[in-house]
N, C-alpha and C positions, 0 to 999 in steps of 0.2 A: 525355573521360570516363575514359580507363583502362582498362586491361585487365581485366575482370572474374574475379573468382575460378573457377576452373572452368573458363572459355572452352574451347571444345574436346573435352568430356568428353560423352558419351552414358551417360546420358541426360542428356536439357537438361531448365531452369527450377529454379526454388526452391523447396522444400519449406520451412514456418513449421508448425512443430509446437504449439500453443497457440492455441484457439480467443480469444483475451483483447485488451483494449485495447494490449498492445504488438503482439500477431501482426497486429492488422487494421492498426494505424499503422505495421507495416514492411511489409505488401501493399504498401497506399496508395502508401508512400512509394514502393517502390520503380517504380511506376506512374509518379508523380508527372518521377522522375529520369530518365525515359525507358525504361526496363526494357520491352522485349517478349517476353522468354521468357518457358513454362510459370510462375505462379505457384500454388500449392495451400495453402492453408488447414487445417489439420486438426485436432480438436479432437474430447472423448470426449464433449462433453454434449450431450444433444438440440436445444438452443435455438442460434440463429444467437450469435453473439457481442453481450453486452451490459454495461451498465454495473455493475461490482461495487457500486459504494459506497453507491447507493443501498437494496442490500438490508438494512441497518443500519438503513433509515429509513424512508422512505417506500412500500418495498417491503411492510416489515412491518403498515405503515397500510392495507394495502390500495390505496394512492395509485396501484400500478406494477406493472406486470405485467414478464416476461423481454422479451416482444415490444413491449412500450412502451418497452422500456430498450435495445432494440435501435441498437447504433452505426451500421448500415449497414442503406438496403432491400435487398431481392433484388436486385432492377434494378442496384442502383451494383456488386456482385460480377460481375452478366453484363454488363456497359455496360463495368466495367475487365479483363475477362477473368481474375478472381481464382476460382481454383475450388473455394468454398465445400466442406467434407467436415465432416460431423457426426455422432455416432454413434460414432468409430471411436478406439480408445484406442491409440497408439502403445506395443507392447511391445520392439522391437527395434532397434538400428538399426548400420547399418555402413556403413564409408563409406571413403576414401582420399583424396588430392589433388583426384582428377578426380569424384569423386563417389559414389554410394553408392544404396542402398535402405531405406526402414523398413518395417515389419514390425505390421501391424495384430493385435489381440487377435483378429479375427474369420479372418486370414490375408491381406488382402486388403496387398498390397504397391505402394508409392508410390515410386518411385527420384525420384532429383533428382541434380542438378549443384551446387547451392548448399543449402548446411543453417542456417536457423535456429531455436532454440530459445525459444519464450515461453511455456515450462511451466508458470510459476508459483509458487502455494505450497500450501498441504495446511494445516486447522488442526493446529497442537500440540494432541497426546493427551494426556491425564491417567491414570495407573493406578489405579482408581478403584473399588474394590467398587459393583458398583449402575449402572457407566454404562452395561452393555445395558441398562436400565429401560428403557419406554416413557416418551416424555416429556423425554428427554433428549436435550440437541444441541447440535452444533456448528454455524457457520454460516459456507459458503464459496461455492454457487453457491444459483443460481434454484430450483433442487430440493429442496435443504434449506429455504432459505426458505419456499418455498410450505408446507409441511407445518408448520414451526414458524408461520407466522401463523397457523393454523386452529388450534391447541391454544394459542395465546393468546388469541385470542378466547373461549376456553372456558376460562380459568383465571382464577383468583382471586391467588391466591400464585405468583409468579414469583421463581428463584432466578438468580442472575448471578452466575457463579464468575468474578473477572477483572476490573479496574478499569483497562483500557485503553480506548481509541478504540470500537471496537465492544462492549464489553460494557456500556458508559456508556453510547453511542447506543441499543442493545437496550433499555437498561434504563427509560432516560428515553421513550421510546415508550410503552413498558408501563403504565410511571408515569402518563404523562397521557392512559390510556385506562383509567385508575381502578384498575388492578394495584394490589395493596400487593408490592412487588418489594424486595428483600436484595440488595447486592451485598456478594460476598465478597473483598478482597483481598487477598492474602500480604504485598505488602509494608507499609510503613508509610506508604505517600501513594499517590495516584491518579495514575495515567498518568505515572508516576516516571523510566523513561526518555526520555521528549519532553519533557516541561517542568519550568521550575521550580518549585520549594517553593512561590513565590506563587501559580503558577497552581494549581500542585497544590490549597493550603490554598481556594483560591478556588473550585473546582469541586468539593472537597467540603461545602462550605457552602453551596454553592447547590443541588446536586441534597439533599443534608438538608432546606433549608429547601420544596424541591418535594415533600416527602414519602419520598424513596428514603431505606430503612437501609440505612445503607450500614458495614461491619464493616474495620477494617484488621489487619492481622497475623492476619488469619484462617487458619486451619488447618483444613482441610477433612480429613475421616476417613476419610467413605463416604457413599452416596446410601443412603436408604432406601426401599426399596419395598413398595407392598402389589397383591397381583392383578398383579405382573408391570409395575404404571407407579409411577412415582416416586411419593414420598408427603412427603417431607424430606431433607436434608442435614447431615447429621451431623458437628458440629465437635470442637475435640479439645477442650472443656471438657467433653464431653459433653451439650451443648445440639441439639436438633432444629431445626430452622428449615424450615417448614413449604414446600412446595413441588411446585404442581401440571406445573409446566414448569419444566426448569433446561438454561440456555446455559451452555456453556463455551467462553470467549474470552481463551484464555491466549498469542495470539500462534500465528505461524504457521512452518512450513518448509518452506525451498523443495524444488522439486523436483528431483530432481540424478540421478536413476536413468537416463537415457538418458545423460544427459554423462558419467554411469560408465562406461557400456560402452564410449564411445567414446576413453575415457583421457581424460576433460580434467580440468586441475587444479580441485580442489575445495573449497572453504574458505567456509560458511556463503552457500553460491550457490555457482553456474557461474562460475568467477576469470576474466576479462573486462579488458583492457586499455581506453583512454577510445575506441577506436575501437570498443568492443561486440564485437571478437575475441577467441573463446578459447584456449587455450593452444596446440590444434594448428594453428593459423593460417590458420584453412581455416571452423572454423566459428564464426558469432557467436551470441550468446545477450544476451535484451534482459527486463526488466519485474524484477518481485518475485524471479525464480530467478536475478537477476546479482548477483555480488559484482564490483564495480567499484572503481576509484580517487574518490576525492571528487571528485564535480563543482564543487564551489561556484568561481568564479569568482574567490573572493577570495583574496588570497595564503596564508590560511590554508587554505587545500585540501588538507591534508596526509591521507596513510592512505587506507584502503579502508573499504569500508560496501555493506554491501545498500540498499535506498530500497526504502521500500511504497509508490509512491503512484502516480495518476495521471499526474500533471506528468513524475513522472520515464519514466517508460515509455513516453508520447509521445517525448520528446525523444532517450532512448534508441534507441526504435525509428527514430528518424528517421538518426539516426549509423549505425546497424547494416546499415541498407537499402544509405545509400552505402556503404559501408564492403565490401558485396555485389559491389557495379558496379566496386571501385576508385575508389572518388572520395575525395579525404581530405577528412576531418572528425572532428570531438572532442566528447566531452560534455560542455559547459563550461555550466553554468547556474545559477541561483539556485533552490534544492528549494526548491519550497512545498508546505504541506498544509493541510489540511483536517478538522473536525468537526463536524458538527450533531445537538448534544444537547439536545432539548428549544427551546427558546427560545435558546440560550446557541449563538452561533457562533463556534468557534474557529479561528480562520486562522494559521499560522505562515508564515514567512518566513524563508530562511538555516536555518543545523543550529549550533545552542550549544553544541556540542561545543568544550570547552577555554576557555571562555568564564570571567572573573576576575571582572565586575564585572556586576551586574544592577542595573536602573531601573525603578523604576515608574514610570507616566504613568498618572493620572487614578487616579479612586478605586475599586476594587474593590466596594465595597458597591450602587455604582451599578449594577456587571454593565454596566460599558462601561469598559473600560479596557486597555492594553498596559503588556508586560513587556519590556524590551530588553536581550538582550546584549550586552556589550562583552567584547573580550580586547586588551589592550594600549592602552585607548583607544578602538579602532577599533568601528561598531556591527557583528554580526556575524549577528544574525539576533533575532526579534521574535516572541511570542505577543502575538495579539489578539483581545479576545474581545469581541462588536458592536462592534468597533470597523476598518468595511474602507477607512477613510480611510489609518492607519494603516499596517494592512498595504500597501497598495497604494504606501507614499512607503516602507516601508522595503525593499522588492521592489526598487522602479525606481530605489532608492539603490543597494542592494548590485550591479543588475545596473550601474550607471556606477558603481562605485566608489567612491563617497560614503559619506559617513557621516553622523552627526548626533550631536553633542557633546552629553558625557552629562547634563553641568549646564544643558542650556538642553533638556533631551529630557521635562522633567519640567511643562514649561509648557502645559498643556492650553489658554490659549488663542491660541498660535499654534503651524499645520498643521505636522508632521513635515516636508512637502516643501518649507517655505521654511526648515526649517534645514539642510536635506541641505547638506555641504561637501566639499571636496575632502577623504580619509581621510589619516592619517600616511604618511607616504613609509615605504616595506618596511625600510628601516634601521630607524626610529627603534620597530619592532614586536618584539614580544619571542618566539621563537622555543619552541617545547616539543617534548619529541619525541613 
């Protein structure tokens, strides 16, 4: 197994400071890997650790409660001897080779031998006349939630500052619980940094044709209130747009204020080599608050990148764990993600980043069709939307290395998986910096 980080040092076990789907899957794991010392859980929100993504959705429905989204029962924390802590906000922390102490808002202090970080992210703020309104929110854990479903069930007009992933989710909910809902977006196309043009042009013609107005190059001024709660949203035409509840979901940032104090290198997340180590070689950091090297598996894996998602924060946390005990391991995987907006399911597969050539497969208007990029020939990653045949053959291509040739990837009536081929050999790919 290795020598573990630490070994030797008093006090013993691991401190995971992030109650979140990477902190419980680096517990787990490190359970999993044989780990018998101390491990402690800690985390500043009331509820046990649960599922984020659903709060976009079906949370908002009413469908799901924090404790139905709940990852873990009680039982499985006292069964693997993980020591659940909730309630308690990490403000401090210090630490050395052999180990260290943190430092709770309340005072109460947690020493450890091993430190991991799965802090997270925080939404992006807007400076905004009007957003202390009542009425107005952001949306990141179970607790905002709860409060924003209850004042949409009471509203008429819903305002959606932000034409990314959750503010499309928020807003397509809204939509087909009879809302007349605005979404507002600065740039010139929806969900602009994940997809392409096609997808983009596709998803705003389909949440239009669901009834969302949807505004681009919007320019937002100020909220307007009356009595102290929102009343409208003030653009820079000088137009009102009516609004009884308004989300804003402009993206998020991570959290990095503890790995300040502890000196580690800092660059849009906690800078994390593929073993989930940070820079002082002692502590690792795993989920939404890592800036890591590219996982992708493919030879294109060049650069670093933050990953929001699921997928990657498992797999992360899983590397970070051993990486705890001394065991080597790498993040090496194919990112997939995830949206459900209304009817319309978007799945991606691979990151199109550098990507030269784009395909469509199948017809758009049908609302079942994929998008696939190529760079140099090679397929390099896939949006697809109802379409999880698709995704799942462009997945299990890029994780064996295959590809699917661009001129035969356009034929909807034979499967992605029977054209999967061996990809060009790394010479004959063309290189970018």
């Amino acid at each position: 197994m290795g020598d573990p980080i630490g070994t030797g040092a008093a006090p013993r076990g691991t401190l995971i400071v992030g109650n979140c789907q990477a902190g419980v899957q680096l517990a787990s794991s490190l359970r999993e890997l044989g780990d018998t010392e101390p491990i402690t859980l800690v985390g500043e929100e009331p509820h046990a650790p649960y599922q984020r993504p659903p709060l976009s959705k079906a949370f908002l429905k009413g469908e799901a409660t924090a404790d139905s989204l709940a990852f873990r029962s009680h039982d499985f924390y006292q069964t693997h001897r993980i020591e659940l802590v909730t309630r308690e906000r990490i403000v401090k922390i210090t630490r050395d080779a052999r180990g260290g102490e943190a430092v709770a808002e309340s005072g109460r202090i947690f020493p450890f031998a091993r430190l991991a970080l799965t802090v997270g992210a925080v939404p992006r703020t807007i400076p905004l006349e009007g957003s202390e309104l009542e009425g107005v929110h952001y949306l990141r854990d179970a607790t905002e939630a709860a409060v924003l479903e209850q004042q949409l069930r009471q509203a008429r007009n819903v305002v959606v500052i932000g034409g990314g992933f959750i503010g499309l989710e928020v807003a397509a909910g809204a939509r087909a619980s009879g809302k007349d809902v605005t979404v507002l977006e600065a740039a010139p196309r929806l969900i602009g940094r994940a997809v392409s043009e096609q997808t983009s042009a596709f998803y705003l013609q389909a949440h239009r044709r669901r009834g969302l107005n949807v505004v681009l190059n919007a320019t937002v001024v100020r909220l307007v209130g009356e009595h102290d709660r929102v009343a409208g949203v003030e653009l820079g035409d000088g137009s009102v747009v009516p609004a009884d509840v308004v989300l804003i979901g402009v993206g998020v940032i991570p959290r990095t204020e503890l790995a300040e104090q502890l000196g580690l290198l800092i660059d849009n997340g906690i800078v994390v080599d593929a073993q989930a180590l940070a820079s002082d070689g002692v502590t690792v950091a795993a989920g939404d608050c890592a800036n890591m090297p590219n996982p992708s598996i493919s030879d294109f894996g060049n650069g670093r990148l933050r990953l929001e998602s699921v997928q990657n924060a498992v797999e992360q946390a899983k590397v970070a764990a051993a990486t705890l005990l001394g065991i080597p391991a790498e993040h090496k995987t194919v990112p997939w993600f995830w949206s459900d907006q209304a009817d319309l399911k978007l799945q991606i597969a691979g990151l199109n980043g550098g990507h030269d050539q784009v395909v469509l497969r199948g017809d758009p208007d049908s609302e079942k069709f994929s998008v696939l990029y190529y760079r140099a020939g090679t397929l390099i990653a896939a949006d697809c939307i109802n379409s999880p045949l698709d995704f799942m053959a462009v997945r299990n291509a890029l994780h064996k290395g295959l590809s699917v040739p661009a001129d035969a990837a356009t034929d909807t009536s034979i499967p992605l998986k029977k054209l999967a081929t061996e990809a060009p050999a790394l010479s004959e790919k063309v290189t970018t910096p």
